[in-house]
Each structure stands twice: as C-alpha cells, then as structure tokens.
C-alpha atoms as a printed R data frame, in Angstrom:
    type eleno elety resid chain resno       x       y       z
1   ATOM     1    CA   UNK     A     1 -54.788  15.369  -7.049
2   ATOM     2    CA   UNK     A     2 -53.526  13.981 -10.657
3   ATOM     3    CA   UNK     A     3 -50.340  16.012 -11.845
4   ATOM     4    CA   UNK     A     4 -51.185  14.875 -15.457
5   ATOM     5    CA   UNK     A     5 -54.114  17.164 -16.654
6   ATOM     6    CA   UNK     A     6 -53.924  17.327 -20.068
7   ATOM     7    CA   UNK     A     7 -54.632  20.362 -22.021
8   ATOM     8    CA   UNK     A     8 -55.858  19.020 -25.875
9   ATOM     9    CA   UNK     A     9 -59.522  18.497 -26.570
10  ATOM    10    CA   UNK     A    10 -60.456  14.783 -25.642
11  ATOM    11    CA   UNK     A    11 -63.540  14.070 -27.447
12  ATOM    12    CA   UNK     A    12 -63.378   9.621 -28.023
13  ATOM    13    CA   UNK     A    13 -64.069   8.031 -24.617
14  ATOM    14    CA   UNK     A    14 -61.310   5.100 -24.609
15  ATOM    15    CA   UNK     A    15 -63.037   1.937 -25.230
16  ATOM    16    CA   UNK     A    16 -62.366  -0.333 -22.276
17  ATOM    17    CA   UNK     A    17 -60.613  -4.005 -23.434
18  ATOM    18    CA   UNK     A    18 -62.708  -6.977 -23.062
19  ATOM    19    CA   UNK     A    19 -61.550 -10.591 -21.688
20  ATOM    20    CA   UNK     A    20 -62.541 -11.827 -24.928
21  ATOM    21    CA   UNK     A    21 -60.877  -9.534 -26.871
22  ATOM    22    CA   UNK     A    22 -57.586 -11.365 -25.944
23  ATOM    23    CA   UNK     A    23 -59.239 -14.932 -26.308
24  ATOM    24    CA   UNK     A    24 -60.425 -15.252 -22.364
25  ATOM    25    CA   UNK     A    25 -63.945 -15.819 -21.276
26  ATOM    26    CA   UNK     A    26 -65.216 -13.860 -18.198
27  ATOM    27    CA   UNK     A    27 -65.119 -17.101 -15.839
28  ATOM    28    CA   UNK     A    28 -61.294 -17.526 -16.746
29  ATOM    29    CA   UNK     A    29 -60.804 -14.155 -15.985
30  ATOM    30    CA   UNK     A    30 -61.988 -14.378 -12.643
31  ATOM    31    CA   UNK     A    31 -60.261 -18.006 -12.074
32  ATOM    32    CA   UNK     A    32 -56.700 -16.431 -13.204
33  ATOM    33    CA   UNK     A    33 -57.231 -13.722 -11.100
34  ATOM    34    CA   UNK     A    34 -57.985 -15.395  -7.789
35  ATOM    35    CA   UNK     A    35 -57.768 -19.332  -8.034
36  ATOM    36    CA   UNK     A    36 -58.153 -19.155  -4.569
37  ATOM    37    CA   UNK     A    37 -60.412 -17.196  -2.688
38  ATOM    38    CA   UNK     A    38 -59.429 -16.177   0.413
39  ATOM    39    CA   UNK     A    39 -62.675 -14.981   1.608
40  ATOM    40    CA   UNK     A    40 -63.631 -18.545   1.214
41  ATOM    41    CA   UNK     A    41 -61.789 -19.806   3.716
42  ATOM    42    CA   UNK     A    42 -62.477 -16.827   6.606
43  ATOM    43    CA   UNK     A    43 -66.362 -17.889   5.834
44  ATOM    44    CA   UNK     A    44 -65.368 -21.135   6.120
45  ATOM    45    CA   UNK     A    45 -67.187 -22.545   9.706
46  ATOM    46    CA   UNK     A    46 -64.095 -25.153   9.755
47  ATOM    47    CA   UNK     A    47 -61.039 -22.844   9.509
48  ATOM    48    CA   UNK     A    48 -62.927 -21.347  12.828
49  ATOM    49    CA   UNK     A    49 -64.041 -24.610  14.128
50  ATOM    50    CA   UNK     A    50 -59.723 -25.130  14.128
51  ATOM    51    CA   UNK     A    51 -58.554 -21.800  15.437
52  ATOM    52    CA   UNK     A    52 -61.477 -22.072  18.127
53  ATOM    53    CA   UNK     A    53 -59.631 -25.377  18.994
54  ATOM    54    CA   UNK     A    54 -56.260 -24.098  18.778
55  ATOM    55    CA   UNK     A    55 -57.078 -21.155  21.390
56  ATOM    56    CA   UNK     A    56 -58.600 -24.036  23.733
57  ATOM    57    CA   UNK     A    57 -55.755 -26.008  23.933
58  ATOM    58    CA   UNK     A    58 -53.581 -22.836  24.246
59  ATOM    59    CA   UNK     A    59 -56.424 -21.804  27.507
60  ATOM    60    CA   UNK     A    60 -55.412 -25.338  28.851
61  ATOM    61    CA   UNK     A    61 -51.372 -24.682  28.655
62  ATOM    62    CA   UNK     A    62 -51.881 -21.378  29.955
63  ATOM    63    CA   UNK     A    63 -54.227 -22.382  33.015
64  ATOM    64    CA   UNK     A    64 -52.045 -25.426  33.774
65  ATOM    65    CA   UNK     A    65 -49.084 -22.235  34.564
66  ATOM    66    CA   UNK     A    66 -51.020 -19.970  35.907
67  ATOM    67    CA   UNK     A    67 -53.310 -21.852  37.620
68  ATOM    68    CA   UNK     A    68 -55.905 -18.330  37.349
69  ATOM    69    CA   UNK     A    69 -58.891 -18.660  35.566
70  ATOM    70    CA   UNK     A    70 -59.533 -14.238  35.269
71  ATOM    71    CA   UNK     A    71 -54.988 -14.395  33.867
72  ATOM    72    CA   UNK     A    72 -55.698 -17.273  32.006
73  ATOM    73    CA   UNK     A    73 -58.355 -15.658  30.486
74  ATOM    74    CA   UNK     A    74 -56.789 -12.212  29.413
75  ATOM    75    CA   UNK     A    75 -53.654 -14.323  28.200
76  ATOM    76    CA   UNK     A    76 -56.027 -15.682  25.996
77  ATOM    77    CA   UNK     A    77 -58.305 -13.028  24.804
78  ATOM    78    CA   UNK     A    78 -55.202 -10.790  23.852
79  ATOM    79    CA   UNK     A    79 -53.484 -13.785  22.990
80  ATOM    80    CA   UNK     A    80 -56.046 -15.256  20.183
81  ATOM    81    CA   UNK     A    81 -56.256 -11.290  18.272
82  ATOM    82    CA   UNK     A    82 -52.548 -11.445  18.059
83  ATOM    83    CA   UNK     A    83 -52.435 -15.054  16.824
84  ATOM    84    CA   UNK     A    84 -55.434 -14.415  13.901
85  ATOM    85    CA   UNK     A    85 -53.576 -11.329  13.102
86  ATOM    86    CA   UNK     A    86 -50.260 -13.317  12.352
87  ATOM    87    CA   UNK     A    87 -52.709 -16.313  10.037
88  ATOM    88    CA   UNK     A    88 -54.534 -13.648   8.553
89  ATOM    89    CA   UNK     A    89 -50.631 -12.136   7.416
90  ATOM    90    CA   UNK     A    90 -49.474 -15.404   6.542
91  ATOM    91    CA   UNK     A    91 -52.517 -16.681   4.850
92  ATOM    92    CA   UNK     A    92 -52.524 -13.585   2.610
93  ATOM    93    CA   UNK     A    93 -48.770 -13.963   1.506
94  ATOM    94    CA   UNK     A    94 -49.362 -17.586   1.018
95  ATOM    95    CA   UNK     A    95 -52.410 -17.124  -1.345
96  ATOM    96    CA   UNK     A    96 -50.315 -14.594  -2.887
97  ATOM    97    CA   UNK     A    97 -47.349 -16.384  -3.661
98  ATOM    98    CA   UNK     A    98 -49.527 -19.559  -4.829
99  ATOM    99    CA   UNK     A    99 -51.339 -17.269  -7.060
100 ATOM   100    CA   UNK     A   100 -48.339 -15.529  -8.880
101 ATOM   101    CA   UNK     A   101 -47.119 -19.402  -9.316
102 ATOM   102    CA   UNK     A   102 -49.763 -21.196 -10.207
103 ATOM   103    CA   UNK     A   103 -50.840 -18.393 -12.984
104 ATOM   104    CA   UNK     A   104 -46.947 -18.381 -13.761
105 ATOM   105    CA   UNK     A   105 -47.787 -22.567 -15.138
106 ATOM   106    CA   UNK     A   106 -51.223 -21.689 -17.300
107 ATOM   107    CA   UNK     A   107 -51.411 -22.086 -21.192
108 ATOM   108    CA   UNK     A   108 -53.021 -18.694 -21.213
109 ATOM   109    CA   UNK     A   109 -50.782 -16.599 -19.124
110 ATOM   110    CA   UNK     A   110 -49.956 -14.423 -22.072
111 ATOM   111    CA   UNK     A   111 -53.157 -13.246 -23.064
112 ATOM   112    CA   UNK     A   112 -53.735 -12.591 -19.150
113 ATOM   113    CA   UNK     A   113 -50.609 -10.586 -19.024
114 ATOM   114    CA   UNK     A   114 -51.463  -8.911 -22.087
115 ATOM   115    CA   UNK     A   115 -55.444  -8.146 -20.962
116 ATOM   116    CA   UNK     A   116 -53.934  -6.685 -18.159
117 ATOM   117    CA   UNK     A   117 -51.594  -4.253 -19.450
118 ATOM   118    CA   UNK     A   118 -54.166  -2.799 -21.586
119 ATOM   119    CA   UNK     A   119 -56.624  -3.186 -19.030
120 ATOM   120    CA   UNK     A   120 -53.745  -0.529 -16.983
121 ATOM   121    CA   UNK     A   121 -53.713   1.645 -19.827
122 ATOM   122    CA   UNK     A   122 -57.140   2.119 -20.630
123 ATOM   123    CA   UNK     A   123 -57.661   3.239 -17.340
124 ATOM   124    CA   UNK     A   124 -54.911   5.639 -17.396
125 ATOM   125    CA   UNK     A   125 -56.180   6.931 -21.011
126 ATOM   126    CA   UNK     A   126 -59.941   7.050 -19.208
127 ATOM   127    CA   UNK     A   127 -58.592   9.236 -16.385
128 ATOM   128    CA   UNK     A   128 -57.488  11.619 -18.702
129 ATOM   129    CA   UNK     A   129 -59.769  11.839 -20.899
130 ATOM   130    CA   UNK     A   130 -62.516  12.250 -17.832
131 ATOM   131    CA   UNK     A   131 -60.495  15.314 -16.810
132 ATOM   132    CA   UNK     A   132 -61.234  16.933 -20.543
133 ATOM   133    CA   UNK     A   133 -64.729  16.379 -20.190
134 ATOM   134    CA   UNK     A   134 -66.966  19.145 -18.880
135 ATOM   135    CA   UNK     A   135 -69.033  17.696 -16.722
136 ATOM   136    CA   UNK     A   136 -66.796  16.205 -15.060
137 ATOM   137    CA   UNK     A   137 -65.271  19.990 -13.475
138 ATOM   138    CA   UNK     A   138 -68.666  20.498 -12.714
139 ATOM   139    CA   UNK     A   139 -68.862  17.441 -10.503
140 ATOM   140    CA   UNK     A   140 -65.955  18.861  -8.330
141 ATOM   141    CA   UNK     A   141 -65.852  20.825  -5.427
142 ATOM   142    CA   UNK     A   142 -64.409  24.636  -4.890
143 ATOM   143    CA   UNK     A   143 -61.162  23.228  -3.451
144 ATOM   144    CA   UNK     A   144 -60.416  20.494  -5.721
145 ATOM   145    CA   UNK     A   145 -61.854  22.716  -8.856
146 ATOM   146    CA   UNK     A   146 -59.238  25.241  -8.171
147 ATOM   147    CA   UNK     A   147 -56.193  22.607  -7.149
148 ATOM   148    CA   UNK     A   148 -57.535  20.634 -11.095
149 ATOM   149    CA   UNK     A   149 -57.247  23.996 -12.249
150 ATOM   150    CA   UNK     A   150 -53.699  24.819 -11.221
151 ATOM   151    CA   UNK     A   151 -52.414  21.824 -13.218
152 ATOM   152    CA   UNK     A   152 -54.019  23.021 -16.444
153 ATOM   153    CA   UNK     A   153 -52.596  26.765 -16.135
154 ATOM   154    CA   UNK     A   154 -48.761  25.362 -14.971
155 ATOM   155    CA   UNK     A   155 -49.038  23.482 -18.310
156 ATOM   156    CA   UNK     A   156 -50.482  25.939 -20.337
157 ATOM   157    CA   UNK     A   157 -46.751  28.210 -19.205
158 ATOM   158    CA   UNK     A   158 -48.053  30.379 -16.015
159 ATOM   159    CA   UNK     A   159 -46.086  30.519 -12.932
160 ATOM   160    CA   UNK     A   160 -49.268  30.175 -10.696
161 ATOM   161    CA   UNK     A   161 -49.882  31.018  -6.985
162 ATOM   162    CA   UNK     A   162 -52.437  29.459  -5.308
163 ATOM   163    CA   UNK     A   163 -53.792  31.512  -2.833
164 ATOM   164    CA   UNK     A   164 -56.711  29.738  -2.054
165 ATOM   165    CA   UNK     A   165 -56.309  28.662   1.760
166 ATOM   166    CA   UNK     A   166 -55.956  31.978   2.660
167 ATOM   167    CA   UNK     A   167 -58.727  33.527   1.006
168 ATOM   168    CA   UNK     A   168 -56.404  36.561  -0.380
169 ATOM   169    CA   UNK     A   169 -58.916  38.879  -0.922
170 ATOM   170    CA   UNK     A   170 -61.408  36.983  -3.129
171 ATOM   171    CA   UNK     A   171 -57.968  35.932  -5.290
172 ATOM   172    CA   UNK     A   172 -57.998  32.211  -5.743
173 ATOM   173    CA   UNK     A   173 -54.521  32.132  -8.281
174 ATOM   174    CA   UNK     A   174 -52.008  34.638  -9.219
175 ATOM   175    CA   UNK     A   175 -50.832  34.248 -12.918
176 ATOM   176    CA   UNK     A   176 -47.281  35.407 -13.699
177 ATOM   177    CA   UNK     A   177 -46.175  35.475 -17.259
178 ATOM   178    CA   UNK     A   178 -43.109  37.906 -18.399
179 ATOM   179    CA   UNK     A   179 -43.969  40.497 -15.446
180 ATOM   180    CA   UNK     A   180 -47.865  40.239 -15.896
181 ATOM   181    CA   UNK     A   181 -49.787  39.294 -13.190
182 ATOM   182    CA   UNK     A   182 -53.416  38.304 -13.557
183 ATOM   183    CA   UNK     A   183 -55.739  37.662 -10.220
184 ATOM   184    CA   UNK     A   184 -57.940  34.541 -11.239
185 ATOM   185    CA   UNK     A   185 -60.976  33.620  -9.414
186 ATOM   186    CA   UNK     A   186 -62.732  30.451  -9.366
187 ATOM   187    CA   UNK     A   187 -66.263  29.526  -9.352
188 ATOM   188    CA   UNK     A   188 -66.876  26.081  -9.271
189 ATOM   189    CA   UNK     A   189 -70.719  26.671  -9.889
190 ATOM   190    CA   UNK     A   190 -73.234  23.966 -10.955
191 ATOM   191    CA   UNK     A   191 -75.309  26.474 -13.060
192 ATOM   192    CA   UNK     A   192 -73.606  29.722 -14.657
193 ATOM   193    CA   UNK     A   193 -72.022  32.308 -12.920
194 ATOM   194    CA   UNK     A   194 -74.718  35.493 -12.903
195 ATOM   195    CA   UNK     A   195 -73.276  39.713 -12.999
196 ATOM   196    CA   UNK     A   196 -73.246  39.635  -8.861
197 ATOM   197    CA   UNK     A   197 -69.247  37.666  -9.011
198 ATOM   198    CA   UNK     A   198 -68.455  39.523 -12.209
199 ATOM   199    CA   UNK     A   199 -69.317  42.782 -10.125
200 ATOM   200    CA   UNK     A   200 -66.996  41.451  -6.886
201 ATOM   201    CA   UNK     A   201 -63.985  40.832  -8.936
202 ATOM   202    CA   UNK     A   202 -64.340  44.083 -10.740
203 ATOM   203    CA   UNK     A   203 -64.253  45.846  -7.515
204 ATOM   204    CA   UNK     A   204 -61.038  43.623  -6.094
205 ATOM   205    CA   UNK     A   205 -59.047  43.698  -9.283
206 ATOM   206    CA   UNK     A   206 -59.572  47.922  -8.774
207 ATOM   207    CA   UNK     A   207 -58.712  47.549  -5.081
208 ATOM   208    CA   UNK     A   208 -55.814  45.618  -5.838
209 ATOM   209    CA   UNK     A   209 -54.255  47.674  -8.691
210 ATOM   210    CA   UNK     A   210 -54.160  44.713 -10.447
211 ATOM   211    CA   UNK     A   211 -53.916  44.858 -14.672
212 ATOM   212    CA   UNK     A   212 -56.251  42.563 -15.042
213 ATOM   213    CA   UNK     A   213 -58.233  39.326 -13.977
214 ATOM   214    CA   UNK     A   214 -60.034  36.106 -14.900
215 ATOM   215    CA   UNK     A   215 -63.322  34.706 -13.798
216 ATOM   216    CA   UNK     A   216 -63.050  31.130 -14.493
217 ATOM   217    CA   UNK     A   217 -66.406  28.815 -14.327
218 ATOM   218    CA   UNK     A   218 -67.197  25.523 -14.469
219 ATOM   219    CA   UNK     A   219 -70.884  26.087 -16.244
220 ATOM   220    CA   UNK     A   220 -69.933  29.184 -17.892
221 ATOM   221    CA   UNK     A   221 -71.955  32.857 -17.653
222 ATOM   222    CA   UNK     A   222 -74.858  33.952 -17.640
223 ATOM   223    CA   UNK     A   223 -75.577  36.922 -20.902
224 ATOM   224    CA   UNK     A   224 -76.036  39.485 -17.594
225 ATOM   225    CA   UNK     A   225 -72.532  38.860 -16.679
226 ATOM   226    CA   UNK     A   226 -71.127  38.935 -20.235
227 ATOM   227    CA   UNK     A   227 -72.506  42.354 -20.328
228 ATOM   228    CA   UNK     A   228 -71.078  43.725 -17.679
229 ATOM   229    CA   UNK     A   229 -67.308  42.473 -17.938
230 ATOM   230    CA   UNK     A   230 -67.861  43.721 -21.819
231 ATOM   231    CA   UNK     A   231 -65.459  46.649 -22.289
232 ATOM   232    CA   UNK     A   232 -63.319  45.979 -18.496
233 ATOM   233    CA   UNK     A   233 -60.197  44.429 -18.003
234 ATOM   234    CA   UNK     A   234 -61.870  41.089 -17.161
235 ATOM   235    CA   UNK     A   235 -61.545  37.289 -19.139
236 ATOM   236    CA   UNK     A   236 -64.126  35.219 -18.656
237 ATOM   237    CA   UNK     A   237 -63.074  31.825 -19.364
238 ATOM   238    CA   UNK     A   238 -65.042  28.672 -19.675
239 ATOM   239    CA   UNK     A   239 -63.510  25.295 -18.476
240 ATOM   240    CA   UNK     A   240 -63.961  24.375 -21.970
241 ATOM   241    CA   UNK     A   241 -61.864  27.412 -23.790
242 ATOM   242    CA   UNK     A   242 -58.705  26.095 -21.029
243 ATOM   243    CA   UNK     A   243 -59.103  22.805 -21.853
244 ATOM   244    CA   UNK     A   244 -59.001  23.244 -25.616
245 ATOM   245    CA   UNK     A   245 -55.774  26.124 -25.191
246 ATOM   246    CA   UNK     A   246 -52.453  24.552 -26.103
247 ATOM   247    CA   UNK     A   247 -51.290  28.384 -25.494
248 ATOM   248    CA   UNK     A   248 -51.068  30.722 -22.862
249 ATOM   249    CA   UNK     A   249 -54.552  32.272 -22.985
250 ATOM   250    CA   UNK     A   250 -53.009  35.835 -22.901
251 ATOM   251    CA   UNK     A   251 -50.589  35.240 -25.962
C-alpha cells in the first residue's frame, strides 16, 4: 500500500521523458543499460557445452574416490545445482560490476544519469497522479479500496480506525475528529451504489448510537439512494469530492 496519497486534484498526466529528449537514441539506451546481456550467455549452447564438461571431469575425480557409480552419481547431481548456483551468483555480480564501470568511461554518461533521474521521477509523479484519478479506485478491490482510503482521510486530519478485518458491524472506518465519531462504510462498487446500502447503514448507524455516518463509493449513487439519505444524518461522498478536499470534510 503507498503511504503517499495525495489529496489535491491531479488533472495533467505527467508526460513520461524520452531517450531523445536528453540527446540518446533508443539503441544507446538499451546498450548503456545492459552492454552485456547476461541472458546471452545462459542461452549460449557453449557456456553449457563447458559446465557439462566441468561436471564430467568432476564425475571422474569423484568415481576415482569412491569407486561407486549410484555415490558418484548423487555427489554429482547435488553437486552440479550447487556449483551453477555459485556461477550464476558470480556471473551476475561480475556483469554488474563491469556494467557500473564500463558506463562509468562513456562520453554520454551524463545524459544517461540525467534520463534516469527523471525517468525515477516521472514515475513517482505518475503514481500519484494515478491515485487522483477516478478510475483508477474503481479498478481496486474492497480491501485495498478501503486500506487507499485510509491514507486519504489520515491526511485530510481524522484519527481513523480501520475496522475492516473484523467486519464491526458493517463499519469499515471510525472517524475521530475533536470527540466526533463518524462510522464510514465503503463500497468499492463498479457501478453506483443503489438505496438497498444507503438503507443498511441507516439502520447500523441507529443501532450503534452513532451521530452520524458516511457512505463512501467508488462510482458514486444512484438518484434512489440520494433520496433516501436526503434529510438523515448520512454523507454520501464520492471518491472524487475526497480527492479534491484539502479539509476535513466535516469542517
């Protein structure tokens, strides 16, 4: 889960940065990233042509002690895993540390540098502009609606309890302001939310005493369940209205 919702109306998509835009072409892009490629060599038939030669002559040794073709055998099976396992660790730190060096030497390690930083920062700008974006809440799950949804009301100046896991009643969050507590339930719907929800929380919000509560919807309401929560201690609030507050919604 992101802790850095933000709560101000996003409406430019970041434009991602291009290779050229810092004076590198696509193919030098992909050269300065990987000048080797490492899945060339484990598809190389030679690199297995050697190691397959390598665990022969280590059969051999291990036959000529042994003198037990089923020992020699599971010496060698178990043997050859753990002996790929320690090239495959030392051919990635090699490639790794030949890459840092060898782009460390090229004429256009600046711009590279530079493409990449912005390259980081775009996608941090994206990511939070994404989580301003409507549909994007409606692409998420109940669970992971109301965890996004947490972030937004903590920054917004609610002490929040989730009560989600347990299923408190139908109560998703408890909002605390200044000795006011609001019950919040969540409906992370893909279409609006009808009067039948509206009508459930009504009846909890009575059951529990409460002051008031919040139906909060990904898609919004329906006009049916506008109508009934007209005149009742119930806010229904669109993931739109939260996302544009830069106030407690209750000030």
């Amino acid at each position: 889960m992101s802790t850095d919702t933000a709560v101000a109306p996003g409406k430019v998509r970041p434009r991602e940065p291009l290779p050229e835009d810092f004076g590198l072409t696509s193919e030098r892009l992909r050269t300065l990233r990987e000048p080797v490629s490492l899945d060339d060599v484990w598809r190389n038939r030679w690199f297995w042509i050697a190691n397959v030669a390598v665990a022969a002559i280590g059969a051999a040794v291990v036959y000529e002690g042994t003198r037990s073709i089923v020992q020699s055998a599971l010496i060698v099976l178990f043997g050859f895993w753990a002996y790929l396992l320690l090239v495959g660790i030392l051919l990635v730190a090699s490639f790794a540390l030949f890459g840092a060096i060898w782009r460390r030497f090229q004429p256009d390690r600046k711009q590279y540098v530079d493409y990449a930083r912005s390259l980081a920062d775009y996608q941090a700008r994206f990511h939070r502009w994404l989580r301003l974006q409507e549909f994007w809440w409606q692409t998420l799950d109940g669970r992971r609606f109301e965890l996004e949804l947490l972030m937004v009301l903590k920054q917004l100046g609610y002490d929040v309890r989730w009560t989600g896991a347990s299923g408190d009643g139908g109560v998703d969050i408890v909002l605390l302001r200044s000795g006011h507590e609001i019950i919040v339930q969540c409906k992370a719907y893909k279409k609006p939310v009808g009067p039948g929800p509206v009508r459930d929380l009504y009846g909890t919000m009575i059951h529990r005493n409460a002051g008031e509560a919040w139906l909060v919807a990904a898609s919004g309401f329906s006009r049916a369940a506008r109508e009934f929560a007209s005149g009742k201690k119930i806010r229904l609030v669109g993931v739109t209205e939260l996302l544009q507050a830069h106030k407690p919604l209750d000030s």
